[in-house]
C-alpha positions as CSV (number, residue, x, y, z in Angstrom):
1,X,140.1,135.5,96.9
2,X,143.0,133.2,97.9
3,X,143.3,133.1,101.2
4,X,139.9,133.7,102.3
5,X,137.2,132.2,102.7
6,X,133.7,132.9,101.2
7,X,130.5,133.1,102.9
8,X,127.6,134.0,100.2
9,X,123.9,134.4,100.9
10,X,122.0,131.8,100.5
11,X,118.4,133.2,100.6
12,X,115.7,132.4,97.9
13,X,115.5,136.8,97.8
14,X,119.3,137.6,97.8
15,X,120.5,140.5,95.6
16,X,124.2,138.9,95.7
17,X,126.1,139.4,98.7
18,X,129.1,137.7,100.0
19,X,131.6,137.9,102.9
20,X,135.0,136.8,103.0
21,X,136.9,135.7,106.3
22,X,140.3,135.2,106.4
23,X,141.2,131.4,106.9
24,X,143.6,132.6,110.3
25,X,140.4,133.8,111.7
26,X,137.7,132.3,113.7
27,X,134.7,133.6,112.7
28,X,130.7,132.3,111.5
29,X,128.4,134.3,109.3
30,X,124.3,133.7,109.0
31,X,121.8,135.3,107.2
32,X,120.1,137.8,109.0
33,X,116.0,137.6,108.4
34,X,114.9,140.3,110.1
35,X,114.5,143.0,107.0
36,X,112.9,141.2,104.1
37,X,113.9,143.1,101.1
38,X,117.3,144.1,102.5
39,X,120.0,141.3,102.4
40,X,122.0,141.3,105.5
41,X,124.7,139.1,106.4
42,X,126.3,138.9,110.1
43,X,129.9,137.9,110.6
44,X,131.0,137.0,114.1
45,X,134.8,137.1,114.3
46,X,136.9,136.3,116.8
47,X,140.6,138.3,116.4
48,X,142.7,139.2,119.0
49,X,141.2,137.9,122.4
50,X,138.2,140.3,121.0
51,X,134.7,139.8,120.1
52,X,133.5,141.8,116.3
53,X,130.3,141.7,114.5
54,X,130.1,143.2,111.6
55,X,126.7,143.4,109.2
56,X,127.2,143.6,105.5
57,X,124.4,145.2,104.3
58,X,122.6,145.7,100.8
59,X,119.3,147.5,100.7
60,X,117.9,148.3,97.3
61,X,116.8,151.6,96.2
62,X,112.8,151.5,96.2
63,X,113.1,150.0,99.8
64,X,113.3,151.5,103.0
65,X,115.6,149.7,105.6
66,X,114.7,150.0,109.5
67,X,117.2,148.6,111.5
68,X,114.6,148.0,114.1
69,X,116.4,145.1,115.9
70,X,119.4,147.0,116.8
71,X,119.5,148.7,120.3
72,X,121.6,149.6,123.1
73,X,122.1,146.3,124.6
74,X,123.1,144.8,121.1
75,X,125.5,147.1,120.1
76,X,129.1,145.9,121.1
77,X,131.9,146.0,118.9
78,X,129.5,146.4,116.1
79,X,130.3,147.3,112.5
80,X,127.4,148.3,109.9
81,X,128.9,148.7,106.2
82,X,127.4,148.2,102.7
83,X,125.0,150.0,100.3
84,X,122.5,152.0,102.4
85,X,120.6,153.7,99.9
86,X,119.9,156.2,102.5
87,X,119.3,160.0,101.5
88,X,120.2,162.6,103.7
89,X,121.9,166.0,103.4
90,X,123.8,165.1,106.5
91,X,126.1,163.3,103.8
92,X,125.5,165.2,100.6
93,X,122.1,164.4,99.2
94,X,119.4,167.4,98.4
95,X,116.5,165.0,99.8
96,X,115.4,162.3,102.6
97,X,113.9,159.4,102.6
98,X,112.9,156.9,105.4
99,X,116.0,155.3,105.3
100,X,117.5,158.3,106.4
101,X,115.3,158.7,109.3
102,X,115.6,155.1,110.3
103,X,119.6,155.7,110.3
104,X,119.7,159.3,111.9
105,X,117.1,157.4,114.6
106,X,119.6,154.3,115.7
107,X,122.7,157.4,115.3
108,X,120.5,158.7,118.0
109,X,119.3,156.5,120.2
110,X,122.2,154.1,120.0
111,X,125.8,154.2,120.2
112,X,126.3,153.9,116.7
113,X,128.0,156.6,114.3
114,X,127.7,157.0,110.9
115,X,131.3,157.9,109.8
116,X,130.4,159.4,106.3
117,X,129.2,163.3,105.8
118,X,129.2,165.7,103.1
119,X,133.0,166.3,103.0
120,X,133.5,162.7,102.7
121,X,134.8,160.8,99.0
122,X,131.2,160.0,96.9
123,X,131.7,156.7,95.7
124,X,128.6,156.2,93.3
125,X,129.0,157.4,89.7
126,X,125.7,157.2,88.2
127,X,126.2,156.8,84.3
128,X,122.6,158.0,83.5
129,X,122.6,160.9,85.6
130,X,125.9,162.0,85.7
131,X,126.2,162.5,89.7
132,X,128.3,161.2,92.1
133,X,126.5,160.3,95.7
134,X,127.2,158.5,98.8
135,X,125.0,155.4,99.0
136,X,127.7,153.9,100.9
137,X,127.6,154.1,104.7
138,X,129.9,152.6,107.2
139,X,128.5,152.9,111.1
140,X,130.9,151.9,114.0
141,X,130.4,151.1,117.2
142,X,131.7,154.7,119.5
143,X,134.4,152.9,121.2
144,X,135.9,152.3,118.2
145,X,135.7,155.4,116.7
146,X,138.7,157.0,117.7
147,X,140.5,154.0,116.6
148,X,139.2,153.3,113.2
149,X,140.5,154.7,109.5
150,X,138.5,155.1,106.8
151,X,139.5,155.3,103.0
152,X,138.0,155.0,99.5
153,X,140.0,152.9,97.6
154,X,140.4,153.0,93.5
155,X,137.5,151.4,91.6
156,X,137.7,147.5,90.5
157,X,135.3,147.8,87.8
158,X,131.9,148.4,89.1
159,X,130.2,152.3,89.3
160,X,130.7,151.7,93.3
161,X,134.1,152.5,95.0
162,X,135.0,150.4,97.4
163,X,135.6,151.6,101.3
164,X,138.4,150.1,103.4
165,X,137.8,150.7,107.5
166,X,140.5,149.6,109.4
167,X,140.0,149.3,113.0
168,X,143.8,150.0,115.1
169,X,144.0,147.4,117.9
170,X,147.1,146.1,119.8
171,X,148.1,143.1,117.8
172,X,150.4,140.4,119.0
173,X,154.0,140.2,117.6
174,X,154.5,139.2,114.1
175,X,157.1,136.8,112.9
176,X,158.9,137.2,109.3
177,X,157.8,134.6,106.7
178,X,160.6,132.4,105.5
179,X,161.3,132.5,101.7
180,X,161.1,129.2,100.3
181,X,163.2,128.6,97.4
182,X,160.9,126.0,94.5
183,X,164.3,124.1,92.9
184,X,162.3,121.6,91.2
185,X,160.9,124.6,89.0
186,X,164.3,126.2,88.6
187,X,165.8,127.2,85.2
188,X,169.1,126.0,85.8
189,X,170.4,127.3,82.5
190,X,169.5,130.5,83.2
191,X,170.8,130.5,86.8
192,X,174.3,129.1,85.5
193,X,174.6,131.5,82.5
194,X,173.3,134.7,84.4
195,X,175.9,133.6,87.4
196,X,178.7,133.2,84.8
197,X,177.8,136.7,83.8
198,X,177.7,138.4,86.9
199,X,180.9,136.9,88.6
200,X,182.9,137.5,85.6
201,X,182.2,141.0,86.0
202,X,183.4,141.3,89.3
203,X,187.3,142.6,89.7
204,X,188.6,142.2,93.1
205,X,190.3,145.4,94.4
206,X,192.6,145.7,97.1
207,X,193.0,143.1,99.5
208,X,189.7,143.1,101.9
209,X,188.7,139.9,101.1
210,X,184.9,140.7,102.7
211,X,184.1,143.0,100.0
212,X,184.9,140.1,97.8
213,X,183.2,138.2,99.4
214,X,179.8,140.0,99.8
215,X,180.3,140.9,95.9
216,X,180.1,137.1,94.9
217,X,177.3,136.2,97.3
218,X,175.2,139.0,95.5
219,X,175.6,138.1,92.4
220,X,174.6,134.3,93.7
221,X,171.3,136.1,94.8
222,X,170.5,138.5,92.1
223,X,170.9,135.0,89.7
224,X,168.8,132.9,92.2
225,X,166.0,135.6,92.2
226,X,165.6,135.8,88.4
227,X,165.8,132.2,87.9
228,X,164.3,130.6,90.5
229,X,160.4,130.6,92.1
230,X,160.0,131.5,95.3
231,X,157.3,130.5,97.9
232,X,155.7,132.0,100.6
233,X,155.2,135.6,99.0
234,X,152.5,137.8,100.1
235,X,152.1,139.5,96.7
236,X,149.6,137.2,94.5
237,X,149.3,137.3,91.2
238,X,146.4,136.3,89.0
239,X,147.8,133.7,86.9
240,X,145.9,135.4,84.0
241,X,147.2,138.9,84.6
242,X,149.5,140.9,82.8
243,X,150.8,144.3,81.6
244,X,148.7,145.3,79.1
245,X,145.3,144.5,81.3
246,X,147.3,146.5,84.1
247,X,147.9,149.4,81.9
248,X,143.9,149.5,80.6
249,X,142.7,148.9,84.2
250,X,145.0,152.3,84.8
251,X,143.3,154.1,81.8
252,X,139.8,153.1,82.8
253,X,140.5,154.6,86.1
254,X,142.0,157.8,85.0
255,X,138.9,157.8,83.2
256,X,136.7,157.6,85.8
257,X,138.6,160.5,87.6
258,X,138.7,163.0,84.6
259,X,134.5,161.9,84.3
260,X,134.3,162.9,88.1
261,X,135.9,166.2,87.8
262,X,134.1,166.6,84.0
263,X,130.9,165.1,83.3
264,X,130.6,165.7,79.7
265,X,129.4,163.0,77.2
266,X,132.8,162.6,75.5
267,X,134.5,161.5,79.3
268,X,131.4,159.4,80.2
269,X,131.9,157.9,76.8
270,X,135.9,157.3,77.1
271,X,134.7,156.0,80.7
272,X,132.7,153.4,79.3
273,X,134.2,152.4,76.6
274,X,137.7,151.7,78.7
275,X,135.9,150.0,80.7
276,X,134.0,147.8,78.1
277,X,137.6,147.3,77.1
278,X,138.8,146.0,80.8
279,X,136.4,143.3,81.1
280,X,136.9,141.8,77.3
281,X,141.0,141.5,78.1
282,X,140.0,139.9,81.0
283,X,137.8,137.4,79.8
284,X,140.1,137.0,76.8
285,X,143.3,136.4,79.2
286,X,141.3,134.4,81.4
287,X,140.1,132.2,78.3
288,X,143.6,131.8,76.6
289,X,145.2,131.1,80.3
290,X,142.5,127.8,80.7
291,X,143.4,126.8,76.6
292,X,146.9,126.8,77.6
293,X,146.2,125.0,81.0
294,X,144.4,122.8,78.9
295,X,146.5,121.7,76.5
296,X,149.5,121.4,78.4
297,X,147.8,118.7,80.4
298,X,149.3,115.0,79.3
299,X,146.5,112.7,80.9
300,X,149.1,110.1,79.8
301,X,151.8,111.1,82.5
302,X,149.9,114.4,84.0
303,X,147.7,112.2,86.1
304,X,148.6,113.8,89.3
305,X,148.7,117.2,88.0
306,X,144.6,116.8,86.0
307,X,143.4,115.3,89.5
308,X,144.7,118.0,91.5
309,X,143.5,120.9,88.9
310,X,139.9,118.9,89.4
311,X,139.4,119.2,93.1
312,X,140.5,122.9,92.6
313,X,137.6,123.1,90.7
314,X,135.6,121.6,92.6
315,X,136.8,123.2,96.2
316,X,138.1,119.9,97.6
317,X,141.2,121.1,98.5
318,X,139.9,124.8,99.4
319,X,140.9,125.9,102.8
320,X,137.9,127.2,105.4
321,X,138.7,129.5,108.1
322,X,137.6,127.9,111.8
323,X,134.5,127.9,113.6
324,X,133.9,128.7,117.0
325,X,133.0,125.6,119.2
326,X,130.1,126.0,121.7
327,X,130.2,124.2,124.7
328,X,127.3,125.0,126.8
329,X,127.3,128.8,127.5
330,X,130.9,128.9,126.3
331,X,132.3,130.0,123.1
332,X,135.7,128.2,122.5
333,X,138.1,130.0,119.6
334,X,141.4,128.7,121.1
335,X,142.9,125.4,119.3
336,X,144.2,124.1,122.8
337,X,141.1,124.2,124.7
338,X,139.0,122.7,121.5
339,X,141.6,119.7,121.4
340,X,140.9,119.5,125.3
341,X,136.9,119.8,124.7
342,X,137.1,116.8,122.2
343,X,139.4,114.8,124.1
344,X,137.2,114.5,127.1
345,X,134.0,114.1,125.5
346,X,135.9,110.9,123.5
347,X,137.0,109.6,126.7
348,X,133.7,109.8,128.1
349,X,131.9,107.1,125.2
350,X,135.4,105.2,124.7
């Protein structure tokens, strides 16, 4: 995920779990060994003058999670989200388990909320079974539930949808990016010929020579977008992407829908075989993408270009969001009062 940076577990037990951080933010994440069989992972981040700490959580089905260590005094601006596998019919399910009773107990006797019920969107679709459940849990802190929205988002391939809870707090003001305009990757044949095209057409009419004016210095754009990259965009694009994997990903998730709504064998089997279909274009667009990558690299005059394409391989060059600095009892996040930190402990052995 460009832009973020990944924190995976790293325990000898882990069911594969992983949380990202965005490189603007300070944060830290450690494994957290207090359930055995349930892979937790604690994120401390720092946004906003504000203090979060949010647990990813994975417990597998045949084991039942008791978040024993949580309690009143822990609880502050805390987030619980992942794969639960709690049953309860508090949020659609016909039986319990003791994962349920561990949850309803810390909903209880903390000031935690579970956010999901029985109205909420299931987002397991069990392929055996046929059903759709609610395995996923997300359990806020109660100041923050009045300021918190929740949605389930589209699915990305696996038989879980994924949540996104947004928490609504004052942010600071926000500045524009500027485009950057990439002329050494320009096609300036194109940009010449499309500008001959579009200026030709113009006819100037009456005499305000501002709507001339405005007239030429569009068609000057219009050529300069089509023909020339621009950087600092917020929309990325996966270099191996591209219309026809778009359009499947759509059908496999039309699929899904109609097998929600109509669990018959012929949807589950449209449903799986779009989605058999997804991940082979991938893999196929992400093989013929490295071929071409590949053999478009001159070693003879490319040095520069194979060197850098290396040490993105190897994360070199990967960008790591910042770590808190602890000073004693203090937890420093602000760039100014690190570079003040460092400065006069260097002064003090030089």
């Amino acid at each position: 995920m460009t832009g973020n940076t990944p924190h995976p577990c790293k325990c000898k037990n882990c069911q594969g779990i992983v949380t990202y951080i965005r490189n603007d933010i300070h944060g830290e994440v450690k494994a957290n060994s207090v359930a055995q069989l349930t892979d937790i992972l604690a994120a401390t981040v720092w946004f906003q003058g504000r203090k979060y700490t949010i647990l990813s959580i994975f417990n597998p089905p045949a084991n039942h999670y008791n978040p024993a260590n949580l309690n009143d005094t822990e609880c502050h601006q805390t987030i619980l989200a992942g794969d639960f596998n709690g049953h309860s019919p508090l949020w659609g399910y016909k039986d319990h388990n003791k994962t349920d009773k561990a949850l309803k107990n810390i909903s209880h006797t903390t000031n935690l909320i579970i956010l999901q019920d029985r109205d909420s969107p299931p987002t397991l679709l069990h392929r055996v079974h046929n059903t759709l459940s609610r395995p996923d849990l997300t359990i806020l802190l109660s100041d923050l539930h009045h300021k918190h929205n929740i949605q389930v988002l589209d699915d990305i391939g696996s038989d879980h949808l994924p949540i996104l809870t947004t928490l609504h707090q004052p942010c600071s003001r926000k500045f524009e990016r500027k485009i950057r305009w990439n002329f050494k990757k320009a096609n300036w044949s194109c940009f010449k010929e499309t500008t001959d095209n579009l200026l030709t057409a113009i006819k100037p009419t009456g005499d305000d020579p501002n709507l001339l004016c405005s007239q030429i210095t569009e068609g000057i754009l219009k050529a300069a977008a089509d023909c020339i990259p621009r950087g600092c965009r917020k929309a990325y694009n996966k270099p191996f992407w591209n219309t026809n994997i778009e359009q499947t990903v759509k059908t496999r998730q039309e699929a899904r829908k109609q097998m929600e709504k109509k669990p018959t064998i012929q949807n589950k089997m449209l449903y799986n075989k779009t989605s058999a279909l997804v991940k082979r274009k991938v893999k196929a667009a992400k093989k013929d993408k490295w071929t071409k990558t590949c053999e478009n690299l001159d070693l003879r005059k490319d040095g520069a270009k194979a060197w850098s394409l290396l040490n993105n391989l190897n994360s070199k060059r990967r960008r790591k969001n910042p770590k808190p600095l602890s000073n004693g009892d203090e937890t420093i996040i602000e760039e100014q009062k690190k570079a003040e930190v460092f400065n006069k402990y260097f002064s003090s052995v030089n």
